[in-house]
N, C-alpha and C positions, 0 to 999 in steps of 0.2 A: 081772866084769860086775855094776852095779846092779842095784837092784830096777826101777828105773824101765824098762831094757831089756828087764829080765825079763819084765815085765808086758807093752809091747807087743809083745812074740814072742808071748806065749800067747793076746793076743789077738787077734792077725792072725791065726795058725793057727784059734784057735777059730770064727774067723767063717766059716770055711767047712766046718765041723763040722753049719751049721744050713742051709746053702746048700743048693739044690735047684732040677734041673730035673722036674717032676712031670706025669705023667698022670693027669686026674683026670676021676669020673665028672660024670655031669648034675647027681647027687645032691648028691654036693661042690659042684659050681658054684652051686645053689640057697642052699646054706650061706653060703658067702664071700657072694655078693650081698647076702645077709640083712646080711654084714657089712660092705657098701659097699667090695668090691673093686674094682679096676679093672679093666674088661673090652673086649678090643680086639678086636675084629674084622675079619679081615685079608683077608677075601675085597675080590670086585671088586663093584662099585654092582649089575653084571647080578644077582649072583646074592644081594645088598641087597634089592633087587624080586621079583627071583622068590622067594623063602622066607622074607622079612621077617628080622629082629634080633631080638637077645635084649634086654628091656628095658633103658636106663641104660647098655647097650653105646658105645663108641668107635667110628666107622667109619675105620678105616686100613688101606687096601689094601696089600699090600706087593707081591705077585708079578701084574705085569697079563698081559693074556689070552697073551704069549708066553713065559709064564713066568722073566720080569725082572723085576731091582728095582734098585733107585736106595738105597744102606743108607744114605748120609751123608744125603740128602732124608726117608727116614722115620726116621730116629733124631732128626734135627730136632724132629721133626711128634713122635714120642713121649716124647722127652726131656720137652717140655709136661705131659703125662700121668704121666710114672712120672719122679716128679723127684730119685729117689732108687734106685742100683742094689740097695739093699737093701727097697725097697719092694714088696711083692707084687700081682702081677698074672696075668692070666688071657688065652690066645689064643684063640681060636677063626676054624677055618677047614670048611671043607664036611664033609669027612671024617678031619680028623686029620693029614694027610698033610703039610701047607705048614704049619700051626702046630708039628707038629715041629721041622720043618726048622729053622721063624724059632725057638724057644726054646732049639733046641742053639748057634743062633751067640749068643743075646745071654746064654746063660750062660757055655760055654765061652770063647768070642771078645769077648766087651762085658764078661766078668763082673756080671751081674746075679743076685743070690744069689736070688729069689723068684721063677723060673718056673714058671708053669701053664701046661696045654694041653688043653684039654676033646676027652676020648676018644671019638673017630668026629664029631666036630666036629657043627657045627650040624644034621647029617643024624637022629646019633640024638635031639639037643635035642628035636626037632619030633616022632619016632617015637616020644617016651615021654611025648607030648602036654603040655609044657614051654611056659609063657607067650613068644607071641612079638607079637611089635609088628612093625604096617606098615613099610616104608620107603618114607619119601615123598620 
């Protein structure tokens, strides 16, 4: 075997040595933003209005009110946003629960190596009095 072979084997395994699906806090998430993450938010417009955004946020709904989704319509819609699967990005959903969800299929299933997922979702954002913006 070359070296040429050699090397890409070590680095195909290595790149998923730094891959990661992650839970992270408010605290974190204030951090990354600091560092112009990309931050998607996957609730529905209702609840857009009722609890406002987190600044500089994406609005991409994934699961609507019957808990569906359309993955080839929003992988479209986010492939625009995260144009790179090794590019890092952040979900947020109400409580945690549906941004799960969406981060285990687009690492496991899409392989996306930079998943986040902001823990207890927008509900604790607002509870530990975290900037949030209108949605209009």
């Amino acid at each position: 075997m070359n070296i040429y072979k050699i090397v890409l084997i070590f680095l195909f395994f290595t790149s998923f040595l730094f891959s990661k699906e992650e839970l992270i806090t408010s605290a974190k998430l204030e951090f990354l933003l600091a560092k112009n993450i990309v931050v998607i938010d996957i609730r529905r417009e209702d609840e857009w209005q009722k609890t406002g955004i987190i600044p500089n946020s994406y609005r991409l709904t994934f699961y609507n009110k019957d808990n569906e989704y359309n993955m080839k319509r929003w992988l479209y819609i986010f492939a625009r946003l995260v144009k790179s699967r090794t590019k890092s990005f952040v979900l947020v959903s109400s409580d945690t629960t549906r941004s799960k969800k969406l981060a285990k299929i687009l690492f496991e299933e899409k392989k996306y190596h930079n998943v986040y997922y902001l823990s207890k979702g927008i509900n604790a954002w607002i509870k530990e009095d975290k900037r949030i913006r209108e949605f209009n």
